[in-house]
C-alpha positions in Angstrom: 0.0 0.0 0.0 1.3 3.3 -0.8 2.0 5.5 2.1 1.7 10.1 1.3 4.9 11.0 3.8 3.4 14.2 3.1 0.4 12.9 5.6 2.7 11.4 8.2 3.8 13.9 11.1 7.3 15.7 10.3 8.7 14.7 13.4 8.0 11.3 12.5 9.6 11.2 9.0 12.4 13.6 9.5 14.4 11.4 11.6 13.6 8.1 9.9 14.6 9.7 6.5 17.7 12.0 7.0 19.2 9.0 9.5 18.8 6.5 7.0 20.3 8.8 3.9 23.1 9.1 6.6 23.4 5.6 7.2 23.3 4.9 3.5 25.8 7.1 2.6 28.4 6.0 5.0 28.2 2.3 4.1 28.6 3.4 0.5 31.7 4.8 1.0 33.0 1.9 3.6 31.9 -0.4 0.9 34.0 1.7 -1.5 37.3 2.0 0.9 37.0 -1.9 1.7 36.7 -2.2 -2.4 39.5 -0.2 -3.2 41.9 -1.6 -0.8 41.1 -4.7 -1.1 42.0 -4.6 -4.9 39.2 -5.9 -6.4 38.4 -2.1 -8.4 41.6 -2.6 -10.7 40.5 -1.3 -14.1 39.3 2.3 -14.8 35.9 1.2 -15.7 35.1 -0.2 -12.4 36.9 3.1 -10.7 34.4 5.0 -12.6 31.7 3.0 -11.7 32.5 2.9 -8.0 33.2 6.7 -8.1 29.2 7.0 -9.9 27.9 5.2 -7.1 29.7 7.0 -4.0 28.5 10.7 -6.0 25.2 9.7 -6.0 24.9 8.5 -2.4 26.1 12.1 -1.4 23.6 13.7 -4.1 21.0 11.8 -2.1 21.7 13.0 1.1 22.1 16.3 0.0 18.1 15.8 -1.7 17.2 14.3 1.7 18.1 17.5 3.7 16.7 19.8 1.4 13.6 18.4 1.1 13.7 18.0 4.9 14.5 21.8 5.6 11.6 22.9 2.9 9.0 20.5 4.6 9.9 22.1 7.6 9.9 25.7 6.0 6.1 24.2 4.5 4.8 23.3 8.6 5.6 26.9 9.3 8.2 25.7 11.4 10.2 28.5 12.9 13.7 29.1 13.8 15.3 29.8 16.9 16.1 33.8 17.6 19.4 35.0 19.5 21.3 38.0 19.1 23.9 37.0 16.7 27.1 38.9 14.4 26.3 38.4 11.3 30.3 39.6 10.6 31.4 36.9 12.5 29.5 34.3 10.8 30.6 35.5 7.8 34.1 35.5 8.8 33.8 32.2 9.9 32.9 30.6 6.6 35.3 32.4 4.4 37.9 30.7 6.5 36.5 27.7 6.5 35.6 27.3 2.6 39.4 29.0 1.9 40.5 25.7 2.4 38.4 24.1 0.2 38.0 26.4 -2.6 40.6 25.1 -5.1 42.0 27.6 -7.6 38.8 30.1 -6.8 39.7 32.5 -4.1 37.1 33.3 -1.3 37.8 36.9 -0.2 36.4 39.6 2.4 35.3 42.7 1.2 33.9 45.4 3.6 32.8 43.6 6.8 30.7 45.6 9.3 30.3 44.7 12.8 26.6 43.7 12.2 23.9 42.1 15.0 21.0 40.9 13.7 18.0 38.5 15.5 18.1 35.3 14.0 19.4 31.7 13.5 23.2 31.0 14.0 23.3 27.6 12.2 20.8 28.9 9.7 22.7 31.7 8.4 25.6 29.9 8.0 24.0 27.3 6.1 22.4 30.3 3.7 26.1 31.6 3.3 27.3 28.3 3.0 24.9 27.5 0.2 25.5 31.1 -2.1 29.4 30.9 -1.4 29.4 27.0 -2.5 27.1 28.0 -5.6 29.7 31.1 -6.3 32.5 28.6 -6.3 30.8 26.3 -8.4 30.2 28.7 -11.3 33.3 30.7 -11.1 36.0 29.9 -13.2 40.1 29.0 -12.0 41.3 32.3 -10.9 38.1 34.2 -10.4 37.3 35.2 -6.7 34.3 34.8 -4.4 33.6 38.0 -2.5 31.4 38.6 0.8 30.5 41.7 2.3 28.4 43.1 5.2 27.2 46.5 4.9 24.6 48.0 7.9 22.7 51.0 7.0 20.2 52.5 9.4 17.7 50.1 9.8 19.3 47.2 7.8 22.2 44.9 7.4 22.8 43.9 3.8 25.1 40.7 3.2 26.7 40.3 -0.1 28.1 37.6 -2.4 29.8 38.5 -5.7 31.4 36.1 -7.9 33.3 36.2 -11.1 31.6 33.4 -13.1 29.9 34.1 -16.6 26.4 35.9 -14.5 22.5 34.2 -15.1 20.4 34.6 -18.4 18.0 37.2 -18.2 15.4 34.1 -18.7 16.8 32.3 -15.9 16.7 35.3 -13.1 12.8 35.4 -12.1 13.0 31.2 -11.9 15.9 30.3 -9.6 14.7 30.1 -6.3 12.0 28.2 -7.7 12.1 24.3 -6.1 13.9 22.0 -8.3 14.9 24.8 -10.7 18.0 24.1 -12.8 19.0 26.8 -15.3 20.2 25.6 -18.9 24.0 26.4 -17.7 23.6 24.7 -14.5 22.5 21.2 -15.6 26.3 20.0 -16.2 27.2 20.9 -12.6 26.3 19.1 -9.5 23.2 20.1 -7.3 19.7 19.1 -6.7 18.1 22.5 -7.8 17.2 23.1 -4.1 19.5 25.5 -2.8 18.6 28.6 -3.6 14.7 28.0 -2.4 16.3 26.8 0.8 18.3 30.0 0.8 15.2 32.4 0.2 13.1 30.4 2.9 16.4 31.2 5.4 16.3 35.1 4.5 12.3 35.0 5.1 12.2 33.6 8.1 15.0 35.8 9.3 12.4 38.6 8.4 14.5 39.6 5.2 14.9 38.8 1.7 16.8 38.2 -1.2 17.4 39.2 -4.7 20.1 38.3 -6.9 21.7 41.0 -9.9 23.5 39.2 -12.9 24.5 41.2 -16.0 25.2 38.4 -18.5 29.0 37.8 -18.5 29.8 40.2 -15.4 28.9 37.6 -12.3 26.4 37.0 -10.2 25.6 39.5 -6.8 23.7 37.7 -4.7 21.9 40.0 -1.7 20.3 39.0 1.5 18.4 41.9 3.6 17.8 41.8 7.1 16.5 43.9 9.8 18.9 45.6 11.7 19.2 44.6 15.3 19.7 48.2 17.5 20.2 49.1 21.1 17.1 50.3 22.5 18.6 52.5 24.4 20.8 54.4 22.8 20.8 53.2 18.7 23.3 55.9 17.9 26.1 53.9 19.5 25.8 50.8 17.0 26.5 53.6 13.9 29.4 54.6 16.3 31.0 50.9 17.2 30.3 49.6 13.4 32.4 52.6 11.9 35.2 51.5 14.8 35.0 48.2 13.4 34.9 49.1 9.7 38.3 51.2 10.4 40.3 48.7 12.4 39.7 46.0 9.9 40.6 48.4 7.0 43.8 49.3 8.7 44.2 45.3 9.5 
């Protein structure tokens, strides 16, 4: 009998599902370790095959957790809300994906000291979604840039790549579920990042909009409200412009 998950309690599914990608995945790639050692992959065409299968068990669980965080997104779900620096987070993940960014550089641009009410993990996972997709589409050599501006009442976050920018066609579609654009199909993904992106900005009580002359890059920006002190909200203008200088004489 066929069984809607879309009837079944999220807290009853979500475990059951993301645990067994998980569980899934990791036996793929003992399986693949004990194969390879063992010597039993010895021609290119099994390497290939093997390599197929361990991509696609990681293409899974990626599908897995974005459906997952969407469903959630659908239940109205809400995230959890702390005082957080949005500088920080960012600084955070440009060190961390610097590692891992190959030939493509991941630089800081201006970085203001920026709190805003919201999600810790969450934001990082939106950064870590637009830098990864930056990366992806920019070419050897080309850069990855993030920024943090705050203005009076908002904080914008920015990231600018160097890749060959969006079709005009493709711009209104790609936070769209399951979107892939006709220069995106040879790259990896599961066409669920950016709407996981969007429903991160939205629940923050921001947005995002994304400007791509054709050949020029891609500028991806994220609004949020800006957090102030009640008090006195003169002195965040005042500590940010402290912050903004010591980093630019860093």
């Amino acid at each position: 009998m066929a069984v809607d998950l879309w009837c079944i309690p999220l807290n009853l599914t979500e475990n059951s599902l993301y645990t067994g990608s998980i569980i899934a995945r990791r036996i793929t790639h003992v399986l693949a370790e004990m194969l390879r050692r063992s010597g039993a992959v010895n021609h290119p065409e099994m390497q290939e095959a093997l390599d197929d299968v361990v991509a696609e068990a990681e293409r899974m669980t990626r599908l897995v957790s974005g459906l997952l965080a969407l469903a959630r997104a659908d239940a109205g779900q809400e995230i959890s809300h702390a005082t957080v620096r949005l500088d920080e987070i960012v600084e955070l993940v440009q060190r961390e994906v610097q590692s891992i960014s190959g030939s493509v550089s991941v630089e800081l641009a201006q970085l203001d000291l920026a709190e805003i009410e919201g999600d810790a993990d969450a934001l990082k996972q939106l950064l870590l979604i637009l830098v990864d997709n930056g990366m992806k589409y920019t070419p050897p050599n080309g850069k990855v840039t993030l920024s943090v501006q705050t203005h009076h009442d908002s904080v914008l976050l920015e990231v600018r790549d160097t890749g060959p920018g969006i079709a005009a066609e493709d711009l209104p579609n790609i936070f769209e579920r399951f979107y892939r654009s006709a220069t995106s199909r040879g790259q990896e993904g599961t066409g669920l990042g950016l709407a996981i992106a969007r429903w991160i900005a939205e629940a923050h009580g921001g947005s995002i909009t994304v400007s791509s002359p054709l050949g020029e890059g891609a500028c991806f920006t994220i609004t949020f409200p800006r957090l102030r002190s009640r008090s006195n909200p003169s002195v965040d203008d005042e500590v940010a412009a402290i912050h903004t200088a010591r980093l630019g004489s860093a």
